[in-house]
Residue frames relative to the residue before (quaternion, step in Angstrom):
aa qw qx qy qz dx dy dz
X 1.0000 0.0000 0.0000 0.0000 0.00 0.00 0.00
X 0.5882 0.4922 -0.3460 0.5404 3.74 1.21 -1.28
X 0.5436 0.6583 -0.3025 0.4238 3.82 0.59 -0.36
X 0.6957 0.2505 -0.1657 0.6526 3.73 0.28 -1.40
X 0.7452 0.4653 -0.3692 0.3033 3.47 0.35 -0.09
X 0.4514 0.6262 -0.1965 0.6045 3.23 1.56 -0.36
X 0.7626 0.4723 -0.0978 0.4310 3.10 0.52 -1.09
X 0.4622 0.6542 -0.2212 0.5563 3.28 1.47 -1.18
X 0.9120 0.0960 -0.0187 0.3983 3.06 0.07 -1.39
X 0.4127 0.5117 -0.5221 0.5433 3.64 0.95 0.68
X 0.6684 0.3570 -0.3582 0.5455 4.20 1.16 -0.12
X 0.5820 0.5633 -0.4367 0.3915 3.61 1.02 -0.30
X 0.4455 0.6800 -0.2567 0.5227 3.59 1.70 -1.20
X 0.6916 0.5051 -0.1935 0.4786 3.71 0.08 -1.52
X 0.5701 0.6454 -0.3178 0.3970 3.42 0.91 -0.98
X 0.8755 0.2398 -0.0464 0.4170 3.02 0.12 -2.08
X 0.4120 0.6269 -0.5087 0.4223 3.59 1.36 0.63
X 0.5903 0.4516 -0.4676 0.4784 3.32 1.08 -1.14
X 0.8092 0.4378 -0.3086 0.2416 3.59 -0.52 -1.34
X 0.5335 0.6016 -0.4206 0.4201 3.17 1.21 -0.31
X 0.5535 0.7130 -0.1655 0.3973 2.99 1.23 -1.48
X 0.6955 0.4118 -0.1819 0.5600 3.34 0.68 -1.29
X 0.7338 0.4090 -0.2761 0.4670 3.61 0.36 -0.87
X 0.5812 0.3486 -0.4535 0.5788 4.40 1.32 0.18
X 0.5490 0.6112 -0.4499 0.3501 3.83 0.82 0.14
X 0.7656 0.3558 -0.2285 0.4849 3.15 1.09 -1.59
X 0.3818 0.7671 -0.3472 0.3812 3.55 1.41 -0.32
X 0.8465 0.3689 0.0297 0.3828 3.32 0.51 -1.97
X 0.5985 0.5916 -0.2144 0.4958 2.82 1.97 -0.10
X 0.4522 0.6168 -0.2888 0.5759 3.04 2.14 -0.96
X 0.8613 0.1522 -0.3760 0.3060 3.39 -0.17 -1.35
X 0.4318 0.6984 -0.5258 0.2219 3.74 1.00 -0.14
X 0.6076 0.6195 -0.3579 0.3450 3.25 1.24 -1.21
X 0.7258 0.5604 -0.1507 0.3694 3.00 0.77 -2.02
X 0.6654 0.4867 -0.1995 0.5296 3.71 0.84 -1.00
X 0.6244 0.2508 -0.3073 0.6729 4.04 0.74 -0.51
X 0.0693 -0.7411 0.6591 0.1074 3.67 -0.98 1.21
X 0.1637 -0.7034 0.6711 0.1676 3.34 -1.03 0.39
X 0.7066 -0.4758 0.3323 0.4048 3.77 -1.39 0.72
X 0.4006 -0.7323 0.5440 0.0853 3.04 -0.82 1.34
X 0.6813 -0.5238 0.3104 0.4064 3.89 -0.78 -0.05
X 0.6245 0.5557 -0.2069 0.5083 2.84 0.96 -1.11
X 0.6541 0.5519 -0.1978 0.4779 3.69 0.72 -0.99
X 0.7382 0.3504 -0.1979 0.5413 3.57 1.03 -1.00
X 0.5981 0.4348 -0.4197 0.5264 3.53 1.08 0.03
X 0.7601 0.2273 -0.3751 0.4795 3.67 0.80 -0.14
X 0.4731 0.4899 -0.6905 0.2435 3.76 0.43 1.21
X 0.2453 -0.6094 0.7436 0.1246 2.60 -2.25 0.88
X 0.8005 0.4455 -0.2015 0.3465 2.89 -1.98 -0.09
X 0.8457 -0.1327 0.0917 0.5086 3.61 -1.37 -0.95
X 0.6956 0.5094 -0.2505 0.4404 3.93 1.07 -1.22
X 0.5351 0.5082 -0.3490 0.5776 3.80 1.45 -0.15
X 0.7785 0.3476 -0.3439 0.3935 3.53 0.38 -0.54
X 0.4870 0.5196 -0.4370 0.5494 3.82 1.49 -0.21
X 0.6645 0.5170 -0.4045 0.3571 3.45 0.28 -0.97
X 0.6291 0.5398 -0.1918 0.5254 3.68 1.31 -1.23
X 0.3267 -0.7061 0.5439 0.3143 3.70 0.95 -0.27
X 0.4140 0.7504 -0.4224 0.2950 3.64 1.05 -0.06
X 0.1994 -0.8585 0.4533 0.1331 3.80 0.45 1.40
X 0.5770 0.6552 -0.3995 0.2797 3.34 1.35 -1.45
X 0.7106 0.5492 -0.2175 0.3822 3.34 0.99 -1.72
X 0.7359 0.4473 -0.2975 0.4121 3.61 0.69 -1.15
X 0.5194 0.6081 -0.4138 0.4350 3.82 1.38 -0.20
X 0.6730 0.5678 -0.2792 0.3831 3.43 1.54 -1.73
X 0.6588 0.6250 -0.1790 0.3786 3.46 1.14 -1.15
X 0.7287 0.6378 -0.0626 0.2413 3.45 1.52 -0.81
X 0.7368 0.4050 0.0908 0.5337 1.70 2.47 -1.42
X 0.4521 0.5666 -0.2623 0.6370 2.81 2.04 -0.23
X 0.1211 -0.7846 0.5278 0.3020 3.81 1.33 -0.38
X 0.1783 0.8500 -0.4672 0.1658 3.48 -0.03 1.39
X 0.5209 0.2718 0.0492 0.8077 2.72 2.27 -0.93
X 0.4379 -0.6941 0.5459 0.1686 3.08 -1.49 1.21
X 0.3556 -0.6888 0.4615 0.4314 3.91 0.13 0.80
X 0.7798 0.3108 -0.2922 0.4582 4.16 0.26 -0.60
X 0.2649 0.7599 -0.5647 0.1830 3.89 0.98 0.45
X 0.3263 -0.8050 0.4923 0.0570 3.45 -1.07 0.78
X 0.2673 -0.6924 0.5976 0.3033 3.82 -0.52 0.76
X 0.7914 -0.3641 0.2362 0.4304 3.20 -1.97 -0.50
X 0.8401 0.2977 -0.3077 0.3332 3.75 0.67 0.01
X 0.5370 -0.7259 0.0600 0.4256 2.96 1.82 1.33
X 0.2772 0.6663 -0.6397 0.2647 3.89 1.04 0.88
X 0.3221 -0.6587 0.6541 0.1856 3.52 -1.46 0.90
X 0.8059 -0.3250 0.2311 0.4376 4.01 -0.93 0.28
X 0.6109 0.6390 -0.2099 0.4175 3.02 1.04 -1.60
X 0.7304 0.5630 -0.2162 0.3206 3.41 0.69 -1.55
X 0.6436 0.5735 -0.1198 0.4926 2.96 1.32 -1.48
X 0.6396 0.5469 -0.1366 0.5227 3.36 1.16 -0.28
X 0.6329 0.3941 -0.1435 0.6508 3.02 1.57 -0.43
X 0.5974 0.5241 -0.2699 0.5437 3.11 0.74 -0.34
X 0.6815 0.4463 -0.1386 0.5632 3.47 1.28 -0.64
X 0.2373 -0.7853 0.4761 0.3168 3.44 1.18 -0.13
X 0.4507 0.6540 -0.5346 0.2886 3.69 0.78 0.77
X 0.1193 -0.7890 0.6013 0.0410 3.33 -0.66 1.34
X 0.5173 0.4305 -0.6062 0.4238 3.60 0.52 0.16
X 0.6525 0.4143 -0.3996 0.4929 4.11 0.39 -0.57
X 0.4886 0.3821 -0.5443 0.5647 4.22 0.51 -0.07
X 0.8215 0.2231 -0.4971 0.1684 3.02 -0.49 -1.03
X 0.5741 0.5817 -0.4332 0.3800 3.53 0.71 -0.76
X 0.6383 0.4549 -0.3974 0.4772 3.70 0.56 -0.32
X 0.6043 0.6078 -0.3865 0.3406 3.49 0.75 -0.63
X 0.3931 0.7869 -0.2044 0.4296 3.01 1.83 -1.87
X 0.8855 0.2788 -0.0581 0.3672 3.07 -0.29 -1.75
X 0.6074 -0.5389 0.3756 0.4467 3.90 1.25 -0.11
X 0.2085 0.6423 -0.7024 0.2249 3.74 0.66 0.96
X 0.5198 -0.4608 0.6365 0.3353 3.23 -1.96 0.77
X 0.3353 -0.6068 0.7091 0.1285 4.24 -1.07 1.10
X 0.8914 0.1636 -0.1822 0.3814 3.66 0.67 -0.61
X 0.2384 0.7879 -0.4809 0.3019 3.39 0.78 0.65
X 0.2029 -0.7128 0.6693 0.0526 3.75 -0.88 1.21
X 0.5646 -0.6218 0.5364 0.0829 2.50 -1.95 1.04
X 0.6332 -0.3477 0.3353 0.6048 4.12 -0.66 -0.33
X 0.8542 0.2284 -0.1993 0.4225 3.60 0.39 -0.40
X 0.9251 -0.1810 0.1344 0.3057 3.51 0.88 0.60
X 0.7044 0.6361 0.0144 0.3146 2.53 1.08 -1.82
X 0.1629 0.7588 -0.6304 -0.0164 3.90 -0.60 0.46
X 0.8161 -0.3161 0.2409 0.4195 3.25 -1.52 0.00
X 0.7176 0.3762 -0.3065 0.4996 3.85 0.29 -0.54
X 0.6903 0.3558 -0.3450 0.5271 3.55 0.44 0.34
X 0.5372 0.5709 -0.3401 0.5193 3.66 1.22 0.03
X 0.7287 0.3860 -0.2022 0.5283 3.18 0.99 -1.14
X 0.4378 0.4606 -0.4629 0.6180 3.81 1.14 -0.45
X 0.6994 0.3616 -0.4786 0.3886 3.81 -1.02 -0.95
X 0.8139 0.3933 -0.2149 0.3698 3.58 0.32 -1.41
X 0.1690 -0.8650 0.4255 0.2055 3.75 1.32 -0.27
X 0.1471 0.6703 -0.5984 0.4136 2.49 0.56 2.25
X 0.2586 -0.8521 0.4547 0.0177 3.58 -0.28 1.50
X 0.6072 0.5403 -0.2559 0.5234 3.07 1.68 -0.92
X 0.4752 0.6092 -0.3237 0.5460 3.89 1.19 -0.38
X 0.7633 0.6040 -0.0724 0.2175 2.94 0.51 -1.69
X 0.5977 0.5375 -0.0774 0.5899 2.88 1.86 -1.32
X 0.5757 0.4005 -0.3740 0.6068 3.41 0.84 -1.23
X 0.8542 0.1586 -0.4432 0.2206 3.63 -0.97 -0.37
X 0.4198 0.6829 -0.4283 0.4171 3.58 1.37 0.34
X 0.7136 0.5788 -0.0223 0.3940 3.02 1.08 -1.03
X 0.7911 0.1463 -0.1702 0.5691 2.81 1.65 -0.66
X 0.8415 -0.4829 0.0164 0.2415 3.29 1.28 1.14
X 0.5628 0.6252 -0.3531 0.4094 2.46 1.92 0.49
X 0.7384 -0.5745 0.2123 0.2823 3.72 -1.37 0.68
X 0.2670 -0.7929 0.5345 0.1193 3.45 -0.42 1.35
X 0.7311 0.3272 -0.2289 0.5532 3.62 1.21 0.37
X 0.2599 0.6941 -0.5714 0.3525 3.29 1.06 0.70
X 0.2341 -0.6807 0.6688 0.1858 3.62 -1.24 0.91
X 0.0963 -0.6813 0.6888 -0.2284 2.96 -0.91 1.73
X 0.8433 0.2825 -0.3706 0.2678 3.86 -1.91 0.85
X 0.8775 -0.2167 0.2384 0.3552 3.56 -0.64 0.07
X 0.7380 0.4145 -0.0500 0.5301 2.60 1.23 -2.26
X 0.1489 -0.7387 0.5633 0.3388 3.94 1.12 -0.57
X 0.2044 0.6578 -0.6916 0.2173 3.07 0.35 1.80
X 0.5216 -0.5425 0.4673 0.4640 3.58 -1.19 -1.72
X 0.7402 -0.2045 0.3559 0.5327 3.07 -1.27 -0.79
X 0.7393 0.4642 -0.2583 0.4138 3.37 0.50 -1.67
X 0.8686 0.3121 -0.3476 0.1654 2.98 0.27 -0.71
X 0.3861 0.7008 -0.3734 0.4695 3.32 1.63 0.42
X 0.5585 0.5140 -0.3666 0.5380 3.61 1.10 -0.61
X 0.6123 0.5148 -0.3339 0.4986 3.43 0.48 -1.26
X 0.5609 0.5265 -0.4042 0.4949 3.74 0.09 -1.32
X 0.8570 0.3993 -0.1404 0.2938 3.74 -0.05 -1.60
X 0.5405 -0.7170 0.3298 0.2916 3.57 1.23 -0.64
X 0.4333 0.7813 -0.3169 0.3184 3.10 2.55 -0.07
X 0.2757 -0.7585 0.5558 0.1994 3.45 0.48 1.01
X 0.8566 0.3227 -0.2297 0.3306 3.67 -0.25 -1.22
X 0.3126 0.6900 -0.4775 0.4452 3.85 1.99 0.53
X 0.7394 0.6104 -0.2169 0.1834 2.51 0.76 -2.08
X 0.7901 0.4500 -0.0734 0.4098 2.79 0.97 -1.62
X 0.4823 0.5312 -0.3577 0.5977 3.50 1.52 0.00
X 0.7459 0.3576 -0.3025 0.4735 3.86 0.10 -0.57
X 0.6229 0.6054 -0.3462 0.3546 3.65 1.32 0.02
X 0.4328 0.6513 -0.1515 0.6046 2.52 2.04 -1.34
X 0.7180 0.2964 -0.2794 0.5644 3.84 0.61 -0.49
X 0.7470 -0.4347 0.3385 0.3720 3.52 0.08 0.43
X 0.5524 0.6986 -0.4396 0.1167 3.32 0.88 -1.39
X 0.5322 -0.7375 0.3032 0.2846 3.43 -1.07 0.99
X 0.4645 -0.8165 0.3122 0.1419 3.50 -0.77 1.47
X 0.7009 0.2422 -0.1441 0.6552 3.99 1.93 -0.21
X 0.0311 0.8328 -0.4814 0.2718 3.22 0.89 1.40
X 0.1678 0.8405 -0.5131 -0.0466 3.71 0.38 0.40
X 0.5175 -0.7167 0.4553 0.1062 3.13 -1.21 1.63
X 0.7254 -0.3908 0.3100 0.4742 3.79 -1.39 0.01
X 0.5913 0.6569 -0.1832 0.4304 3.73 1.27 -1.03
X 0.1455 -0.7907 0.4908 0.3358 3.26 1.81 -1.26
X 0.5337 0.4713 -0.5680 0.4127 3.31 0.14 1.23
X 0.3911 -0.6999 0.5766 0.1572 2.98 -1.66 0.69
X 0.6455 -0.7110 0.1072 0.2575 3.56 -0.65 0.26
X 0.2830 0.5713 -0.4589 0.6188 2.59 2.67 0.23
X 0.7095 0.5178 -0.4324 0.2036 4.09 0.20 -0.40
X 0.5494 0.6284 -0.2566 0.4872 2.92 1.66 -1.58
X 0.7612 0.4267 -0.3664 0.3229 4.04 0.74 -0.92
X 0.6128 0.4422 -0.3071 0.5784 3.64 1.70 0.11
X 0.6988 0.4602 -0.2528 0.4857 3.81 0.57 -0.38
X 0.6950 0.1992 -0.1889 0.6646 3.92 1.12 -0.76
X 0.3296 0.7697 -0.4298 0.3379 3.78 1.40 0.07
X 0.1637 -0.7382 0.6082 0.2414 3.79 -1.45 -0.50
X 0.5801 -0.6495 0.3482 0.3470 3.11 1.37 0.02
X 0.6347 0.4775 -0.4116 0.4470 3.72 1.17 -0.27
X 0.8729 -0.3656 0.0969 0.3081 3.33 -1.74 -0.11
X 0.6276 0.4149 -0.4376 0.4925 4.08 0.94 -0.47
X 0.4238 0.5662 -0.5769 0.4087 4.47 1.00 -0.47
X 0.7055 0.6198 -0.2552 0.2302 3.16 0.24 -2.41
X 0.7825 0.3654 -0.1500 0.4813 3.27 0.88 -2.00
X 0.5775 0.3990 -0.4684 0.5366 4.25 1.06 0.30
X 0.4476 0.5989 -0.4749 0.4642 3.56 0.73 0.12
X 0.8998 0.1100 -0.0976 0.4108 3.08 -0.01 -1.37
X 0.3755 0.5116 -0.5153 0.5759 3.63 0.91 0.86
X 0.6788 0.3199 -0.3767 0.5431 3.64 0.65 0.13
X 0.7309 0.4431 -0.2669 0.4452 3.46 0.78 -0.07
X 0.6688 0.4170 -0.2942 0.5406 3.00 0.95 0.01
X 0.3947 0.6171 -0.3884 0.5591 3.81 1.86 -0.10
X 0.6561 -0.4863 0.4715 0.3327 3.45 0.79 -1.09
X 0.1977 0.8345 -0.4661 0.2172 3.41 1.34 -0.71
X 0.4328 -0.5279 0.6614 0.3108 3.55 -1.34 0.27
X 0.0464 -0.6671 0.7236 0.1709 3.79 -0.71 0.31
X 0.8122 0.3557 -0.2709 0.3748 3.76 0.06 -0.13
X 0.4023 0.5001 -0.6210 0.4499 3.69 1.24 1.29
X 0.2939 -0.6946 0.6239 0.2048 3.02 -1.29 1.48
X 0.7168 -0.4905 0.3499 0.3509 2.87 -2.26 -0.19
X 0.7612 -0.1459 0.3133 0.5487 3.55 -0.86 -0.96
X 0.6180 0.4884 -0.2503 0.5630 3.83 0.62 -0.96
X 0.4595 -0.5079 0.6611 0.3064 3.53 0.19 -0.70
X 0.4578 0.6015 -0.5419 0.3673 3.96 0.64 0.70
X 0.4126 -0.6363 0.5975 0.2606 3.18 -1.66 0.25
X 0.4857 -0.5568 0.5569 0.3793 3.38 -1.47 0.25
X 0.5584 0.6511 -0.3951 0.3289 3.48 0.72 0.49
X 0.7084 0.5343 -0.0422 0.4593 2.16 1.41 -1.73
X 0.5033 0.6825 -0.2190 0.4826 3.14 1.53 -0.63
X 0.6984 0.5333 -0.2611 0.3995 3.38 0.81 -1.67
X 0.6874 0.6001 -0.2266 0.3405 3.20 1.21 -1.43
X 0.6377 0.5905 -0.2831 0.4055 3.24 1.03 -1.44
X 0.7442 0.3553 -0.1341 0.5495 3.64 1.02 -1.10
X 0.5053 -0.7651 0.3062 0.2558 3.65 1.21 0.93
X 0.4208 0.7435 -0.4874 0.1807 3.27 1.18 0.29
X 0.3921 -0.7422 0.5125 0.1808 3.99 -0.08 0.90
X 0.8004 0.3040 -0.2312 0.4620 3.35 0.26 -1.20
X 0.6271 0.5328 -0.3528 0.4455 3.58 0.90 0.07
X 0.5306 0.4681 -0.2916 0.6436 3.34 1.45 -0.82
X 0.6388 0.5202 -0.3877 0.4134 3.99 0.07 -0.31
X 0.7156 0.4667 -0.3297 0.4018 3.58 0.89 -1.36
X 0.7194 0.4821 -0.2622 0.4257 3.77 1.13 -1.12
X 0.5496 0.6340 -0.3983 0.3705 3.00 1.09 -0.67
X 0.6451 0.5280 -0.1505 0.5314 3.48 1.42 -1.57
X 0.7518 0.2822 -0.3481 0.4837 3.68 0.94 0.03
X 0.6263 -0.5855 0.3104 0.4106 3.36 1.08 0.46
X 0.0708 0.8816 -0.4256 0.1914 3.29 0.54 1.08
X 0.2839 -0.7357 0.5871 0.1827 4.13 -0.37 0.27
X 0.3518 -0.7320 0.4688 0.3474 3.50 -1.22 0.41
């Protein structure tokens, strides 16, 4: 009887890890959404000038405007995006590059934080991603609310091929945000446990990652992994020498 009961409840347990689980996914997804703003309507009906013609994808105009210095190429609307951003946000890379061209700021933040690599991470845009890597801009800039990074928002999200691009850039791999997580935590704690979490895990482990900076509590990312039943995560740390 002490058995099925035990049992019972060691699957009731398992349970409410999952749903919890599920309910810091859709959570963290909310506030990513809510916390990265993209131009709003209202906002894109009042651009003028250089931030209308990015918004329009219209390169001819945003070259004319740049060069005529009529428009300041890093001018800022009301929620401090510069041209560039907006573009990014748009996933138009013929208008980045041409802004790049012309001397856009690659790392300039917005009212919340934000700059172009971490726009393009949330939005898993790789092509973005590359261009501002590419053209010099910081893969370890601390950037959002949270004064995380780039990475560790990918990680948070599940963007496997971010991840592994911004690693490829150096970007720093035990970066520990206001929240106190790192981005090997954020990819098991805002994680779900299936295959793109698993595979930014271990692209951070195999980078090198610390696997044994806990969280805020003093937990492990083992310990974590375990608690939320995630097997193949528990397997990879375990295999890189992990601690409970």
């Amino acid at each position: 009887m002490r058995g099925r009961f035990m049992a019972s409840r060691a699957s009731g347990v398992k349970k409410l890890w999952s749903c919890l689980a599920a309910c810091i996914v859709v959570l963290g997804a909310h506030f990513a959404a809510i916390a990265q703003t993209a131009p709003s309507s209202e906002e894109i009906a009042n651009y003028r000038g250089l931030h209308a013609a990015v918004f329009r994808g219209d390169v001819k105009t945003v070259l004319r405007l740049v060069q005529v210095r009529s428009a300041s190429i890093n001018a800022r609307d009301p929620h401090g995006r510069t041209p560039l951003m907006v573009a990014g946000y748009k996933g138009d890379i013929a208008v980045a590059t041409a802004l790049i061209a012309a001397g856009a700021d690659i790392d300039a933040r917005d009212s919340q934080a934000y700059d172009l690599m971490t726009i393009a991470a949330v939005a898993n845009d790789v092509p973005m991603l590359k261009l501002a890597i590419a053209s010099g801009g910081n893969a370890g800039q601390i950037t959002s609310p949270y004064e995380g990074t780039a990475l560790i928002a990918a990680a948070h999200l599940g963007h496997v091929e971010v991840v592994r691009t911004l690693i490829a850039a150096k970007a720093p791999l035990d970066h520990i945000n206001n929240l106190r997580w790192t981005a090997l935590i954020e990819a098991i704690v805002l994680g779900d446990g299936g295959k793109n979490h698993v595979a930014c895990l271990k692209a951070l482990v195999d980078a090198g990652a610390d696997v044994n900076i806990a969280d805020g509590d003093g937990v492990s990312p083992l310990s974590l992994a375990r608690s939320r039943g995630y097997s193949e995560m528990v397997k990879i740390l375990e295999n890189a020498g992990a601690r409970p």
